[in-house]
ROTOR-638097 format. One record per residue (C-alpha): x, y, z; residue number from 1. Coordinates in steps of 0.05 Angstrom, whole numbers, plus 5000, padded with zeros to 4 digits. Layout:
<pts>
+------+------+------+------+
!    x !    y !    z ! roza !
+------+------+------+------+
!    X !    Y !    Z !  NUM !
...
+------+------+------+------+
</pts>
This chain:
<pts>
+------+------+------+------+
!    x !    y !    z ! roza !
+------+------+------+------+
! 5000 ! 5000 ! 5000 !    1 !
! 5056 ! 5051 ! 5011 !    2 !
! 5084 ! 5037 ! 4941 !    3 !
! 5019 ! 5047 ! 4912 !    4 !
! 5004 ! 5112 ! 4953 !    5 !
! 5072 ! 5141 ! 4932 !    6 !
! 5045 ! 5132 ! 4859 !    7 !
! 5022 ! 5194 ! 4817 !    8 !
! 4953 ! 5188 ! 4783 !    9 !
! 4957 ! 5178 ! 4700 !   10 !
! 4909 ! 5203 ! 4657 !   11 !
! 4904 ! 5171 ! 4588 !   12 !
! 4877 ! 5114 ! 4555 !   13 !
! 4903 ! 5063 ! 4588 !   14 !
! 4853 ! 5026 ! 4632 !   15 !
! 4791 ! 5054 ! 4603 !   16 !
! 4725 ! 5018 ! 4587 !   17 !
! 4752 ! 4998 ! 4524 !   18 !
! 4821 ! 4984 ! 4534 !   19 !
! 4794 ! 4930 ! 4590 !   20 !
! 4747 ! 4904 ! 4541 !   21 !
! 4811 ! 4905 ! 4483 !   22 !
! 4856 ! 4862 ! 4538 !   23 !
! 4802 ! 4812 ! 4556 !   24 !
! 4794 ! 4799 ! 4475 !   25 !
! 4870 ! 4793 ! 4465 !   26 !
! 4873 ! 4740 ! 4532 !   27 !
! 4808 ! 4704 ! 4507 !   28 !
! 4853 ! 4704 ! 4434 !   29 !
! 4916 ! 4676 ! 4464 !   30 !
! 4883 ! 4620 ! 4502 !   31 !
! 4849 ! 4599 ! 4441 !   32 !
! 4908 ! 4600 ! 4400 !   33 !
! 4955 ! 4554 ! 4455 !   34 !
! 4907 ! 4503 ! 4429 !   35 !
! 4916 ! 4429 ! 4469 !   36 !
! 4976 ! 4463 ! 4506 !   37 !
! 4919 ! 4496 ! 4550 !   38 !
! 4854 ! 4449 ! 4565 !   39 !
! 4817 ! 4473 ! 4504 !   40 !
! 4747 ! 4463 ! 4538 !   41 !
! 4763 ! 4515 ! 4605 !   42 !
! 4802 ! 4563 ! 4546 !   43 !
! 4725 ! 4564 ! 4520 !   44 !
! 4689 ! 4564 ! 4590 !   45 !
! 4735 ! 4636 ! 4600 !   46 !
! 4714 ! 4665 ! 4537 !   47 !
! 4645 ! 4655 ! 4559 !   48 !
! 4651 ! 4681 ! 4630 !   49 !
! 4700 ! 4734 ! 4625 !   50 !
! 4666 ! 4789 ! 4587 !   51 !
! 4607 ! 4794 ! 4638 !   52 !
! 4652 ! 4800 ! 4688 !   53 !
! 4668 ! 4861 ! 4661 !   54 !
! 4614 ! 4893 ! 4635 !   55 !
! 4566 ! 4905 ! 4680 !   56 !
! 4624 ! 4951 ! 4720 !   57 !
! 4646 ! 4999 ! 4656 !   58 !
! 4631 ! 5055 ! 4696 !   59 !
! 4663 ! 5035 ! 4758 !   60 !
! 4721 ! 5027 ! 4708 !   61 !
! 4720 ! 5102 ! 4685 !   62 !
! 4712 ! 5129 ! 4745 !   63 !
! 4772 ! 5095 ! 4775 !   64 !
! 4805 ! 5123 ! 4724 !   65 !
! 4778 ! 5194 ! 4730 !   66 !
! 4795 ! 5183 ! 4811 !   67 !
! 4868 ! 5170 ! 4808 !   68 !
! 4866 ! 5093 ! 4813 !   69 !
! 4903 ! 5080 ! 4755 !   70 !
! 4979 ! 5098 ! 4762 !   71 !
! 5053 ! 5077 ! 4734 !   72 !
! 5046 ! 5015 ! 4785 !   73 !
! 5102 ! 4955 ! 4784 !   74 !
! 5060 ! 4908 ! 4732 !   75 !
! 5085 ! 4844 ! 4745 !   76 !
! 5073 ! 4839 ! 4825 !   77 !
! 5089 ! 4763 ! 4832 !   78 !
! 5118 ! 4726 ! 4892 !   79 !
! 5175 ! 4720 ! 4849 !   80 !
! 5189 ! 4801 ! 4841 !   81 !
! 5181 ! 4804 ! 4919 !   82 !
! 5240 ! 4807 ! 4971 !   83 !
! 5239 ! 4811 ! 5043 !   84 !
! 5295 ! 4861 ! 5070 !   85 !
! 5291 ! 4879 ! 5140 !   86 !
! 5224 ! 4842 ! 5155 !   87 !
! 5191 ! 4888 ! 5103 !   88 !
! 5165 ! 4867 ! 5035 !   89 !
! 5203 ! 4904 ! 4978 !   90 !
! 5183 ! 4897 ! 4900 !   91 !
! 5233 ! 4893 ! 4848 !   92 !
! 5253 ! 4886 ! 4770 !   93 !
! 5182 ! 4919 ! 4748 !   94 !
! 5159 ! 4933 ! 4692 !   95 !
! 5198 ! 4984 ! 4649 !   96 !
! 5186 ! 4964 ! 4567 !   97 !
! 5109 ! 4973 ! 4563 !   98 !
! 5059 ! 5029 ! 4581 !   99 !
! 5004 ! 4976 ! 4572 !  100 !
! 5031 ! 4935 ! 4614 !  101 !
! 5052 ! 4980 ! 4682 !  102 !
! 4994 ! 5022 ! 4676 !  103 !
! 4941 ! 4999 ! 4719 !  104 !
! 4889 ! 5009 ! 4770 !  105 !
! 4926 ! 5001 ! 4835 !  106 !
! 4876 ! 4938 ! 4854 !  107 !
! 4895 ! 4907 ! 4794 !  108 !
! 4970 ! 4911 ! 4806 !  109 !
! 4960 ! 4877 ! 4878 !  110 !
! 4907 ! 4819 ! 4850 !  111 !
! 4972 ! 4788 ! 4815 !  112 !
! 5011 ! 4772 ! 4884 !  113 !
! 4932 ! 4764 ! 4910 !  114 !
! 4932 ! 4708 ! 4851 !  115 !
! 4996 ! 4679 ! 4861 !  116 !
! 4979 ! 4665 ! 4943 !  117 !
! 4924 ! 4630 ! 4922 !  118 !
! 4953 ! 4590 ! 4864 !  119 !
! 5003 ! 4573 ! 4923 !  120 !
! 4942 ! 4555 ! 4971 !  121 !
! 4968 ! 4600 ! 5008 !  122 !
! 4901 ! 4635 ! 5019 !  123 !
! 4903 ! 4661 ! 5092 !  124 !
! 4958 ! 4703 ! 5062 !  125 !
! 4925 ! 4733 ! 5004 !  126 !
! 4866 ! 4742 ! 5049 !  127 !
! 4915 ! 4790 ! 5097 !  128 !
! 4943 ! 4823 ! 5044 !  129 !
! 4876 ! 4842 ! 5018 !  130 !
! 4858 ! 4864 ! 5085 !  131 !
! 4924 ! 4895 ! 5109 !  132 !
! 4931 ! 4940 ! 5031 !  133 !
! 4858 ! 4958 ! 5046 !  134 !
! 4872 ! 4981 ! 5115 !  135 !
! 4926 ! 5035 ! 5090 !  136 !
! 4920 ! 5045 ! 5012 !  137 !
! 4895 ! 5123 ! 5016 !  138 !
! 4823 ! 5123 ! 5003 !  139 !
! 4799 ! 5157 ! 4935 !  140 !
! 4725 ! 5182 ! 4955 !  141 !
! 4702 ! 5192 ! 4877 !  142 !
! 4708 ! 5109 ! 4874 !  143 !
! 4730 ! 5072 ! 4929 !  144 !
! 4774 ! 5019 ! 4938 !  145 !
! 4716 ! 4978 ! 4976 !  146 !
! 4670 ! 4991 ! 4910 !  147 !
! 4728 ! 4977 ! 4871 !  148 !
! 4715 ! 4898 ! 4893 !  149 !
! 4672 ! 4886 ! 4842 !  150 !
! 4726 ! 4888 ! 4792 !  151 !
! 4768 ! 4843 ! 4838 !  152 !
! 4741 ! 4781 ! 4809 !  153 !
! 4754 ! 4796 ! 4735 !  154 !
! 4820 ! 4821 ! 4753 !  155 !
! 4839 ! 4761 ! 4791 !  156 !
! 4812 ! 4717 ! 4729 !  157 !
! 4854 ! 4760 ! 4684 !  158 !
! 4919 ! 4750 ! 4722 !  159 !
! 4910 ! 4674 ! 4724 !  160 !
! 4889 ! 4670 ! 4651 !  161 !
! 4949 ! 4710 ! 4627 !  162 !
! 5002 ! 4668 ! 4671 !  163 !
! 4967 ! 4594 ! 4632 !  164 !
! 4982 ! 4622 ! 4566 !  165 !
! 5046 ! 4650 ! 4577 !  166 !
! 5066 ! 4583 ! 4614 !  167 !
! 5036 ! 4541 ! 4562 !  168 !
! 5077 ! 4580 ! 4511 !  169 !
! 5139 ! 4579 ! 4560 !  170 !
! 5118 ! 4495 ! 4566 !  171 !
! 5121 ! 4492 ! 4480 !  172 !
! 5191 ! 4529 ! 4476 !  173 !
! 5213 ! 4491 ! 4531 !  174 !
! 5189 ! 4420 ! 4508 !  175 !
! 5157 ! 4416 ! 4575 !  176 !
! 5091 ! 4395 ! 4606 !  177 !
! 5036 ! 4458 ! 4609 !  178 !
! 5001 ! 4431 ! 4668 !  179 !
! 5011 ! 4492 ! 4715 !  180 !
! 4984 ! 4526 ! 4661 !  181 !
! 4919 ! 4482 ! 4658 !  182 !
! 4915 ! 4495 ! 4743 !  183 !
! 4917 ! 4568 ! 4730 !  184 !
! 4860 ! 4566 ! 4675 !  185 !
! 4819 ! 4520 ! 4728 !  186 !
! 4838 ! 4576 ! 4786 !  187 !
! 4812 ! 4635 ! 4736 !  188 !
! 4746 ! 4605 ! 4721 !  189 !
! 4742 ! 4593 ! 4806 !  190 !
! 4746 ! 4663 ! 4810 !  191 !
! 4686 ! 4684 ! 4763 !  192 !
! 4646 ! 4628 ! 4803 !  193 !
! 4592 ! 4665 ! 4840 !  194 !
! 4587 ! 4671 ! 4917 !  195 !
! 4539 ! 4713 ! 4954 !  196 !
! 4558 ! 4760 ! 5003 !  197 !
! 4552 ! 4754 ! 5079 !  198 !
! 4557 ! 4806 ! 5134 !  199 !
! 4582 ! 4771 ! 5202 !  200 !
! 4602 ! 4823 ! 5261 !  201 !
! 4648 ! 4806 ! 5315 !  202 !
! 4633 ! 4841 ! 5381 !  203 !
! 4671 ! 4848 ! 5448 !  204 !
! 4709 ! 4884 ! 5502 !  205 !
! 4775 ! 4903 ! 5488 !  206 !
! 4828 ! 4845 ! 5494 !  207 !
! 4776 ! 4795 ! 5478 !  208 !
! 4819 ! 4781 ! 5414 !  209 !
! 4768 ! 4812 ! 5363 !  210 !
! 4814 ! 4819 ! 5305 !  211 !
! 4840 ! 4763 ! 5313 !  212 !
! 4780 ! 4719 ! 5312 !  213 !
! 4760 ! 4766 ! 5251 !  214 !
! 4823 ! 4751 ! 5217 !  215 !
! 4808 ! 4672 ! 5228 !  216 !
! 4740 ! 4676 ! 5188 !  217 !
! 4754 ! 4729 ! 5135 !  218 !
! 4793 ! 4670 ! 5088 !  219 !
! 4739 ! 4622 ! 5102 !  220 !
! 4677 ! 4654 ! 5072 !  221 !
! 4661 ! 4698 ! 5015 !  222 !
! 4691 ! 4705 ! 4939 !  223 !
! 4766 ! 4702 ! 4939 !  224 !
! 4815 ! 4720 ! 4974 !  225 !
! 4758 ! 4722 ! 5034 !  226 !
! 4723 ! 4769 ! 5066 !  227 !
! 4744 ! 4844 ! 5083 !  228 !
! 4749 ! 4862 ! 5150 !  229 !
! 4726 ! 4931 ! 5169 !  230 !
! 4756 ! 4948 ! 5238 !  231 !
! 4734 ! 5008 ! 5277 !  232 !
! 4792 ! 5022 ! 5307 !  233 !
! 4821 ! 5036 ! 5229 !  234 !
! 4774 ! 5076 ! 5218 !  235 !
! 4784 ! 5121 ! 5276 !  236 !
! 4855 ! 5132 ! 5258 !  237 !
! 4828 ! 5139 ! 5188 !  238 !
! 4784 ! 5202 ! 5208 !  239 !
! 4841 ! 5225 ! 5248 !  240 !
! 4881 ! 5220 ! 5195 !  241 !
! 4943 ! 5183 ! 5225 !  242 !
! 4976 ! 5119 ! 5216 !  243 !
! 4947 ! 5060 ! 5243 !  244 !
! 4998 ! 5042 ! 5290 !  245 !
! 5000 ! 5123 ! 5309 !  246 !
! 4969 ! 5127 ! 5377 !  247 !
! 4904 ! 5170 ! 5390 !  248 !
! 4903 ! 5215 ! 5454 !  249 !
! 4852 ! 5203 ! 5497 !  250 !
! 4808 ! 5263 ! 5482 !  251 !
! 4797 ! 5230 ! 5418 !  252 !
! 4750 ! 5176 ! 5446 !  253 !
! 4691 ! 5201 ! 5461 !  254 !
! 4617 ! 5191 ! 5443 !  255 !
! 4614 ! 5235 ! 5387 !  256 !
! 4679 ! 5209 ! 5363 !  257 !
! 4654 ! 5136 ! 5367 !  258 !
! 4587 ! 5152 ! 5331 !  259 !
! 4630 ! 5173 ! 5270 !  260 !
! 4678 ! 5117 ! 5269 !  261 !
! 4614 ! 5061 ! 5272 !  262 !
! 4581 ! 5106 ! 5214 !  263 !
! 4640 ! 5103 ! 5172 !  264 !
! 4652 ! 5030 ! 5193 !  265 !
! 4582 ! 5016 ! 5170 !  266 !
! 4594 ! 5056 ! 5110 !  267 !
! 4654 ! 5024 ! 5077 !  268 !
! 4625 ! 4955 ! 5097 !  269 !
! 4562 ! 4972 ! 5057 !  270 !
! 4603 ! 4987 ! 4995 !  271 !
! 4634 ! 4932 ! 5003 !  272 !
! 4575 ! 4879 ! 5009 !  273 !
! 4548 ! 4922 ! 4943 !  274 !
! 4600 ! 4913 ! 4909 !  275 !
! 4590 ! 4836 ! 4926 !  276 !
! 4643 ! 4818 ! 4976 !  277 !
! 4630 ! 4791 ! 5045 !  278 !
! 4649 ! 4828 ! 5104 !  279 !
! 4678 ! 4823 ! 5176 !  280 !
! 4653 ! 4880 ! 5218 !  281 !
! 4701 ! 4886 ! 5283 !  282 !
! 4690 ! 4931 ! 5344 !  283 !
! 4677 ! 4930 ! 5414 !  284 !
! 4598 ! 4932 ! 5392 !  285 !
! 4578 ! 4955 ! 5469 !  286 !
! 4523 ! 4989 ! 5452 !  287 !
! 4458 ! 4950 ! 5434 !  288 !
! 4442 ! 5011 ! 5386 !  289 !
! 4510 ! 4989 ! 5348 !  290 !
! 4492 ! 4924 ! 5345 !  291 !
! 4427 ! 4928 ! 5315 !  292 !
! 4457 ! 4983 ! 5263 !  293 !
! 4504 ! 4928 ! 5244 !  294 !
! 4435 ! 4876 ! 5236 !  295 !
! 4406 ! 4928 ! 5196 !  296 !
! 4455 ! 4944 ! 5151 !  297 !
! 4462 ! 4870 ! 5123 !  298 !
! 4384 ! 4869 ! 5121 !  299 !
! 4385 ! 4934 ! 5073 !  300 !
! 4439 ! 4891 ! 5036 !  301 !
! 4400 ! 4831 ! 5028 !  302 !
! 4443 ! 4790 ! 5056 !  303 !
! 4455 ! 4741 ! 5105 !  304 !
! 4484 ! 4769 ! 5180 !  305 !
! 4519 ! 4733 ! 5238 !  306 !
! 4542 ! 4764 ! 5302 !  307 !
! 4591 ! 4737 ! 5348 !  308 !
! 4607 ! 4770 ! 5412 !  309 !
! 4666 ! 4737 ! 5446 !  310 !
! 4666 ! 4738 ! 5526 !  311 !
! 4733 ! 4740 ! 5567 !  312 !
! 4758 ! 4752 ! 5630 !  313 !
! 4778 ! 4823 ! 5662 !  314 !
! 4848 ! 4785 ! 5677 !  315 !
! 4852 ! 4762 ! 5610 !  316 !
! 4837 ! 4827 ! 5578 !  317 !
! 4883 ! 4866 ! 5615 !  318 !
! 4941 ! 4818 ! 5597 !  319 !
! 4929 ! 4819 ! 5528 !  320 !
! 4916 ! 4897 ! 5523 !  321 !
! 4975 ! 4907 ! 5567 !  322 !
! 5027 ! 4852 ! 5513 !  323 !
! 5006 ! 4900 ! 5452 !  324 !
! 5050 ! 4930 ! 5407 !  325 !
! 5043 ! 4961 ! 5338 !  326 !
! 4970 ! 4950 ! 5338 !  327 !
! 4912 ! 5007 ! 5311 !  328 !
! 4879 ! 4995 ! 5383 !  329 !
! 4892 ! 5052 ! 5434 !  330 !
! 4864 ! 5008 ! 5488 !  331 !
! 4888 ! 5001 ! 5564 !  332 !
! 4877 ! 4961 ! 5619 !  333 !
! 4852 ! 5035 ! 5649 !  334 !
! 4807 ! 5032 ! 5587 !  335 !
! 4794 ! 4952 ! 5601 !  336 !
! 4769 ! 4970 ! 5670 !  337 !
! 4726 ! 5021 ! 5643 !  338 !
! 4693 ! 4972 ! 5594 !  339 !
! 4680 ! 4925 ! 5644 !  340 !
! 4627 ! 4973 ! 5677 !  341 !
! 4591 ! 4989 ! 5618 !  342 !
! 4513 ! 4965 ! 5620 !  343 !
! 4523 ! 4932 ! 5548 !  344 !
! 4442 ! 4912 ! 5548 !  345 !
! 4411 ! 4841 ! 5517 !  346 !
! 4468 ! 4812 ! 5476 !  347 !
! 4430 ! 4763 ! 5426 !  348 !
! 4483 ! 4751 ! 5382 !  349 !
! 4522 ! 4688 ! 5385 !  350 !
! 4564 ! 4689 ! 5448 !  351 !
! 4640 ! 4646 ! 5450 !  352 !
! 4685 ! 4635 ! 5500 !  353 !
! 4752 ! 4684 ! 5479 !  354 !
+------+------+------+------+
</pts>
C-alpha cells in the first residue's frame, strides 16, 4: 500500500472501458490459439465468462480512472518480484518496456501477488494482504477501493488467465509439460464462480481478541481472497488521519467520536457487500444501538448476517491489552476497566468463550 500511495495518478487511455474490454479479447485470443497446450474446453468456459465479468462495471472502470486509481504501478507483482529486507516486503525488476503493461488500476496491480497466494494455497495470506493493503492504501472518495471489489474478480481471472498462456507458451519452447498452466485456467474460472455475500460482526470488550477471531474467518467465507474486514479502530485513525499504528490521545474517544467511526465502519462495509464481497465488521459493539445498526445494515443489503460477541475475562483482557505492540487499538487496561462497567444491554448475538 505505501508503494501504491507514493504513485502519481495517469490520465490517458490506458485502463479505460475499452482498453479493458481490448485486453480481455486479446487473453480470450491467446488462450484459444495455445490450442491442446491449455485444456481447450476451460480456454472456451473463459471466453464465455469473462466478458460479463466486466461489463456490468464499465463505469466503475472510468471512474477509477477519473479518481486516480490508475497509476505507473510495478506490473508484474508476483511472489517471484518480491523480497523481504529487513522484515519488510520490497518489490523489484518491474515493469519498464510497456505502458500497457505498468499502467494499471492500483487493485489490479496487487490481484497478481493476491493470485499467486492462492495458486500457492496460500490463501490466509492473500486474504491478509487484501485486508492489510485495504487498511492503509489512501482512500479515493470519487470510487472507492471497497467499490472497487467488484472488479476484483475479473481482475483476479485475468491475472491467472494470462500466467496459463504464457506458461503454456513457455511449456512449448521449453518442450515441457503445460500443466501449471491448465491449474491456472481452472483457478481463473474459480474466480468468476459466484458467491453471495455475507455480513458477520464480531463484538467484544477490548482484549477479547476481536481481530483476531476476525482475521480467522475472513479466508473462510466469501469470493476470493475472503472476506474484508472493516475494523473500527482503522477507521478512527482513518478520520484522524494518522497511521494506524499512530496512537490517539485520549480526548479522541469520546461519544461523538465513536458515533463517527461506527458510521463510517458501517459505510465502507456497505460498499463493500454492494460491490458483492462479504464482510467482517470488528468493534467492541457495546452498545445494543451498534449492534442492531450492524443487523440492519446487512438486512438493507439483502444479505445474510451473523454476530459473534466473544466473552473474556477482566484478567485476560488486561494481559492481552497490556502485551500490545504496533497495533491500531489505543486500548488500556485503564480503558479495560472502564469497559468492564459498561451496561452493554441484551446481547442476542452468538456468544464464544475468547
Amino acid at each position: 500500500a505505501a508503494f501504491h500511495n507514493g504513485l502519481a495518478p495517469v490520465i490517458g487511455p490506458f485502463c479505460s472501458p475499452a482498453e479493458h474490454r481490448h485486453s480481455i479479447e486479446a487473453d480470450i485470443r491467446e488462450m484459444r490459439a495455445a490450442g491442446e497446450r491449455l485444456d481447450p474446453a476451460a480456454s472456451e468456459a473463459l471466453a464465455h465468462a469473462m466478458p460479463p465479468s466486466l461489463e456490468p462495471h464499465l463505469d466503475l472502470v472510468a471512474r477509477r480512472l477519473a479518481a486516480g486509481a490508475v497509476r505507473r504501478c510495478h506490473g508484474d507483482l508476483h511472489l517471484r518480484n518480491i523480497v523481504m529486507s529487513g522484515g519488510t516486503p520490497v518489490p523489484f525488476d518491474a515493469i519498464e518496456f510497456s505502458d500497457r503493461i505498468a499502467i494499471v488500476d492500483v487493485l489490479y496491480d496487487v490481484a497478481f501477488t493476491l493470485m499467486d497466494l492462492l495458486h500457492r494455497d496460500l490463501g490466509a495470506l492473500a486474504n491478509r494482504l487484501l485486508n492489510e493493503w485495504s487498511w492503509r492504501i489512501a482512500d479515493l472518495p470519487d470510487a472507492s477501493h471497497e467499490e472497487a471489489l467488484a472488479l476484483l474478480p475479473m481482475f483476479l481471472a485475468r491475472r491467472a488467465a494470462i500466467r496459463a498462456y504464457v506458461d503454456a507458451a513457455a511449456a512449448a519452447v521449453g518442450g515441457g509439460v503445460a500443466d501449471n498452466a491448465r491449474l491456472y485456467q481452472r483457478l481463473a474460472l474459480d474466480f468468476l464462480r459466484p458467491s453471495p455475500p455475507r455480513l458477520v460482526a464480531v463484538g467484544g470488550l477490548s482484549g477479547s481478541g476481536k481481530t483476531t477471531r476476525a482475521l480467522a474467518l475472513a479466508p473462510g467465507f466469501g469470493r476470493a481472497p475472503g472476506a474484508l474486514v472493516v475494523r473500527t479502530d482503522i477507521e478512527r485513525k482513518r478520520l484522524a488521519g494518522v497511521a494506524p499504528e499512530d496512537r490517539l490521545p485520549p480526548g479522541s474517544y469520546t461519544p461523538e467520536s465513536s458515533a463517527r467511526v461506527y458510521a463510517a465502519a458501517l459505510a465502507r462495509a456497505a460498499q463493500a457487500l454492494a460491490a458483492g464481497h462479504s464482510v467482517v465488521l470488528d468493534g467492541v459493539f457495546a452498545r445494543p444501538e451498534e449492534r442492531g445498526a450492524a443487523e440492519a445494515l446487512a438486512l438493507r443489503c439483502g444479505v445474510p448476517f451473523e454476530g459473534i460477541w466473544l466473552d473474556v475475562s477482566p484478567e485476560i483482557a488486561r494481559a492481552r491489552v497490556a502485551a500490545r505492540r504496533g497495533d491500531a487499538s489505543d486500548a488500556t487496561p485503564d480503558v479495560v476497566d472502564r469497559q468492564f462497567g459498561y451496561d452493554l444491554g441484551e446481547i442476542r448475538w452468538r456468544r464464544q468463550p475468547a
